[in-house]
C-alpha positions in Angstrom: 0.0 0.0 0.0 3.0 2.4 0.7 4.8 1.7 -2.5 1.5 2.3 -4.4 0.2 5.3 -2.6 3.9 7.0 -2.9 4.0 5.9 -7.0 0.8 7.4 -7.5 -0.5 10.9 -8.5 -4.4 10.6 -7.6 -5.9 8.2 -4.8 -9.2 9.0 -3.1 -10.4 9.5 0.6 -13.4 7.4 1.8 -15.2 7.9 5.1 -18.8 7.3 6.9 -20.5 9.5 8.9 -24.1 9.5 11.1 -25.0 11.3 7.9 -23.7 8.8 4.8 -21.2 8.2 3.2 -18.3 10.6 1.2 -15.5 10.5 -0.2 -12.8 13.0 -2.4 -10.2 12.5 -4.7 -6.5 13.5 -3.4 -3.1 13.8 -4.3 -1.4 11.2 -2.1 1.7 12.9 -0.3 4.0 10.2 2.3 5.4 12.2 5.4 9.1 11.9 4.8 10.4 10.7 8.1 8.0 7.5 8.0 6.1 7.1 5.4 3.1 7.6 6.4 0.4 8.2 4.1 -1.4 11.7 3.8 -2.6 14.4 1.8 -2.7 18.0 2.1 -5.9 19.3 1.2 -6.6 23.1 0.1 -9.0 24.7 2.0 -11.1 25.1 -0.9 -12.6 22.0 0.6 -13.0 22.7 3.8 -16.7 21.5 3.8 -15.4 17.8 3.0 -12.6 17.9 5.5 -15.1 19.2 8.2 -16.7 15.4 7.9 -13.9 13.5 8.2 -14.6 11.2 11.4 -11.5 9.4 13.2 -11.3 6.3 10.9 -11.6 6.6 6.8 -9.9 4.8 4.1 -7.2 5.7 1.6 -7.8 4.0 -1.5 -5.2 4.2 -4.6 -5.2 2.4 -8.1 -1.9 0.4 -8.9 -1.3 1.3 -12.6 1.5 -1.2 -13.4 1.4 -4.8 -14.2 -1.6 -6.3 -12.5 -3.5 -3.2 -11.8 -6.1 -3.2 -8.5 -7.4 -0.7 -6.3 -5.7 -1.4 -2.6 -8.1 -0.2 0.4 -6.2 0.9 3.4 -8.4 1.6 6.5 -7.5 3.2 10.1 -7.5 6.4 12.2 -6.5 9.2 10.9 -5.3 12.7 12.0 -6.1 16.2 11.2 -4.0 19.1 11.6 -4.8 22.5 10.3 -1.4 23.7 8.2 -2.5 27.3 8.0 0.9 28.9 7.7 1.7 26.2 5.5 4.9 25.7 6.6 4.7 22.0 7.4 3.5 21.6 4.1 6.4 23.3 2.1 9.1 22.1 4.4 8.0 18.6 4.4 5.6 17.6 1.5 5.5 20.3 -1.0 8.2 18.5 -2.9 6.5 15.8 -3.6 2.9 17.7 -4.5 5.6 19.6 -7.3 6.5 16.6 -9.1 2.9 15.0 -8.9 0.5 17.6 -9.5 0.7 20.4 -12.5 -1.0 23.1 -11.0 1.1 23.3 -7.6 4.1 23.6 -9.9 2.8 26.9 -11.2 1.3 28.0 -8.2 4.0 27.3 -5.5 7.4 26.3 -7.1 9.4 29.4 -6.1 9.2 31.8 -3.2 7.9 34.7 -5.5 4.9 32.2 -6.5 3.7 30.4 -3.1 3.4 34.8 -2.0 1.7 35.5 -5.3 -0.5 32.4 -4.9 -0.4 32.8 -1.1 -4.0 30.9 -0.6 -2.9 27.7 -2.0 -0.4 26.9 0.7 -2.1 26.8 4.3 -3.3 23.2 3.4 -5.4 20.2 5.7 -2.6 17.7 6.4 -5.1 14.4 6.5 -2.6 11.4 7.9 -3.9 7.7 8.2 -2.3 6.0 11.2 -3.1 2.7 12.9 -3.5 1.1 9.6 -6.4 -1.9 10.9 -6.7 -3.5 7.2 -5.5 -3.4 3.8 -8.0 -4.9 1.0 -7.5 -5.4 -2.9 -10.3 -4.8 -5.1 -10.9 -5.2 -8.9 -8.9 -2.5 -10.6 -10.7 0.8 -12.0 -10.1 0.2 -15.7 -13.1 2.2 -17.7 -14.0 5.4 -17.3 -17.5 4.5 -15.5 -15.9 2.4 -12.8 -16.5 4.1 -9.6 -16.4 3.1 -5.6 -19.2 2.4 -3.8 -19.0 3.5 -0.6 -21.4 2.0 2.0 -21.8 1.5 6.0 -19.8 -1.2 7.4 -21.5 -4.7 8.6 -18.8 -4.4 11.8 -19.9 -2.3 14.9 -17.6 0.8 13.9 -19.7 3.0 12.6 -16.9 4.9 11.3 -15.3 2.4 8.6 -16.7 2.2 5.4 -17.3 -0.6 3.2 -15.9 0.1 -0.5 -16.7 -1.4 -3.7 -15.9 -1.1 -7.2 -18.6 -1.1 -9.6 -19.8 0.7 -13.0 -23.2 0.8 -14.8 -24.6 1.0 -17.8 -24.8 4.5 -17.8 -25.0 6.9 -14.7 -28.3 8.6 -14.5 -28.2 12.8 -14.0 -28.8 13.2 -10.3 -32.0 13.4 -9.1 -35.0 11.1 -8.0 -33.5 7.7 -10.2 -32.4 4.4 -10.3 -29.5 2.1 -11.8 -28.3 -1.1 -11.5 -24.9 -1.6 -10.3 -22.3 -4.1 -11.6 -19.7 -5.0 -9.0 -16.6 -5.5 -10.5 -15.4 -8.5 -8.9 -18.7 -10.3 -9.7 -19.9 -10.5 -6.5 -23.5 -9.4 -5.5 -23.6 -6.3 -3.4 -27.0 -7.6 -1.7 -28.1 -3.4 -0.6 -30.6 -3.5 1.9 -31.8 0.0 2.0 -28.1 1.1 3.7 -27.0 4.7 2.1 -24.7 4.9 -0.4 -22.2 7.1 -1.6 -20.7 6.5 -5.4 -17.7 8.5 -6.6 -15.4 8.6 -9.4 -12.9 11.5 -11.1 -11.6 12.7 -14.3 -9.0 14.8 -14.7 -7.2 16.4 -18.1 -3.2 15.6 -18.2 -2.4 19.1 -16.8 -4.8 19.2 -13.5 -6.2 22.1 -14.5 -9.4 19.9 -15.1 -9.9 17.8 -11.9 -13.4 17.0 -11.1 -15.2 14.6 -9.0 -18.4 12.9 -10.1 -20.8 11.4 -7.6 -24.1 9.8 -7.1 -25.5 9.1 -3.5 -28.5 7.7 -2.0 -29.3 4.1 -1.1 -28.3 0.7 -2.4 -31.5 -1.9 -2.5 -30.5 -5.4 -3.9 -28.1 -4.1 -7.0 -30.2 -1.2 -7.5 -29.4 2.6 -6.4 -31.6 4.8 -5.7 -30.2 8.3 -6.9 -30.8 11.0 -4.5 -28.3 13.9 -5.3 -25.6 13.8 -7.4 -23.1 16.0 -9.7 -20.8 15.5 -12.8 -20.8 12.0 -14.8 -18.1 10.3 -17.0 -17.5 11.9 -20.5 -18.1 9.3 -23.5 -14.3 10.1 -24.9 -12.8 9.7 -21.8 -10.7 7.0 -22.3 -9.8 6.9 -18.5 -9.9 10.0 -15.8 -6.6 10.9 -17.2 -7.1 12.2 -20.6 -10.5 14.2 -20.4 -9.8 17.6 -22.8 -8.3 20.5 -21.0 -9.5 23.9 -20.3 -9.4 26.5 -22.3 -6.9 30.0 -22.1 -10.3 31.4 -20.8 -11.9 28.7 -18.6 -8.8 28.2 -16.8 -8.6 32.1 -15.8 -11.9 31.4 -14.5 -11.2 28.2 -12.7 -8.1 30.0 -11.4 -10.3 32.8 -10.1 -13.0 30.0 -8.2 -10.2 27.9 -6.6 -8.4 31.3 -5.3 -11.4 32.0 -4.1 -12.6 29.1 -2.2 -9.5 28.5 -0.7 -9.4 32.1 1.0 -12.5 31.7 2.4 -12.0 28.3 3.6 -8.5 29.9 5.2 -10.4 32.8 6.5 -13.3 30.1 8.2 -10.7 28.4 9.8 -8.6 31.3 11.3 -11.8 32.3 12.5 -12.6 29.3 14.5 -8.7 29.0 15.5 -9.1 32.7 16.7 -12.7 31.7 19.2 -11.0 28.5 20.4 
């Protein structure tokens, strides 16, 4: 799990609250000194970081030779980096040479002050790993996890599938079928369910989470909310087309924006406490 979460440039976070299921994509980062896994999140998603419980899962997809998707579950920690500095002097390195849009946001001094929001970051560490799981690898653009409540008494650990339909429906009040990808039936009994996948262009600039939630009866889900969906040339979440001159000033402009008032939510709460 180390070796493939340190190889790779996306992996996802999974968790279950009193509330469902979530999860979000990441860039896995390794503390240095151990190698424990982690990622720094910007603040632009503060909302998703605000539901992290004590136990989640990392998940990553093992591109080489046999691919698979490796589930690691256990406790995890969450610090608040809002100077940042933990972050550049520890695992900023590592975000340069994985992810595109750090390296033009934050690869010199005169940058990280120009770009000054992107840096004060949600360090997210999994310790205590409990259990390590291998699942069918994500191979097609529609493959997605499942993420479900767990049939053991922690309430906290999900249970994670990979599956794909047919087609995924827009979000609202719909169904699909689900088609596990290890064959297996996933047997729903009315449990909420949380089903997310990514695509992302071959700079980052494009990065976007698609999801479907609501409940999982037999092989059927029944679609509450949901947002984004699989492109049909999309060969896999790497190669969906990238932004344009104008659509990436914009997209620069959201992100900046998020992330400051994420910062500014935070220093707020720091500031009370």
């Amino acid at each position: 799990m180390i070796t493939a979460w340190s190889r790779a440039v996306t992996a996802e976070i999974l968790w279950h609250t009193v509330r469902g299921p979530r999860g979000m994509p990441v860039v896995p980062l390794t503390w240095p000194q151990d190698r424990t896994p982690c990622a720094a999140v910007p603040l632009s998603h503060l909302d998703d970081v605000d539901s992290l419980p004590h136990r989640a899962a990392f998940t990553v997809h093992t591109g080489h030779g046999h691919p698979k998707t490796l589930v690691a579950t256990g406790r995890v920690d969450l610090h608040w980096d809002l100077s940042g500095a933990e972050f550049v002097d520890h695992l900023l390195p590592q975000e340069l040479a994985k992810h595109p849009p750090t390296r033009l946001r934050a690869d010199s001094l005169m940058a990280r002050r120009e770009n000054w929001w992107w840096i004060p970051r949600a360090l997210v560490t999994l310790r205590d790993i409990t259990r390590v799981d291998t699942l069918p690898a994500r191979t097609h653009p529609g493959d997605a996890l499942l993420v479900r409540q767990p049939h053991s008494d922690d309430p906290e650990e999900p249970r994670t599938t990979v599956v794909t339909a047919a087609r995924w429906p827009e979000p609202g009040q719909q169904s699909v079928e689900l088609w596990p990808r290890d064959g297996a039936a996933l047997a729903g009994e009315g449990e909420a369910a949380f089903v997310l996948g990514h695509r992302y262009s071959p700079d980052f600039e494009r990065w976007e989470r698609w999801y479907r939630s609501g409940t999982v009866d037999g092989e059927i889900l029944h679609v509450w909310s949901g947002d984004g969906a699989p492109q049909p040339g999309d060969e896999h979440p790497g190669t969906a087309a990238p932004l344009s001159l104008l659509d990436r000033l914009s997209h620069h402009r959201r992100v900046a924006k998020a992330c400051k008032a994420g910062i500014t939510t935070v220093e707020r709460r720091e500031s009370r406490s």
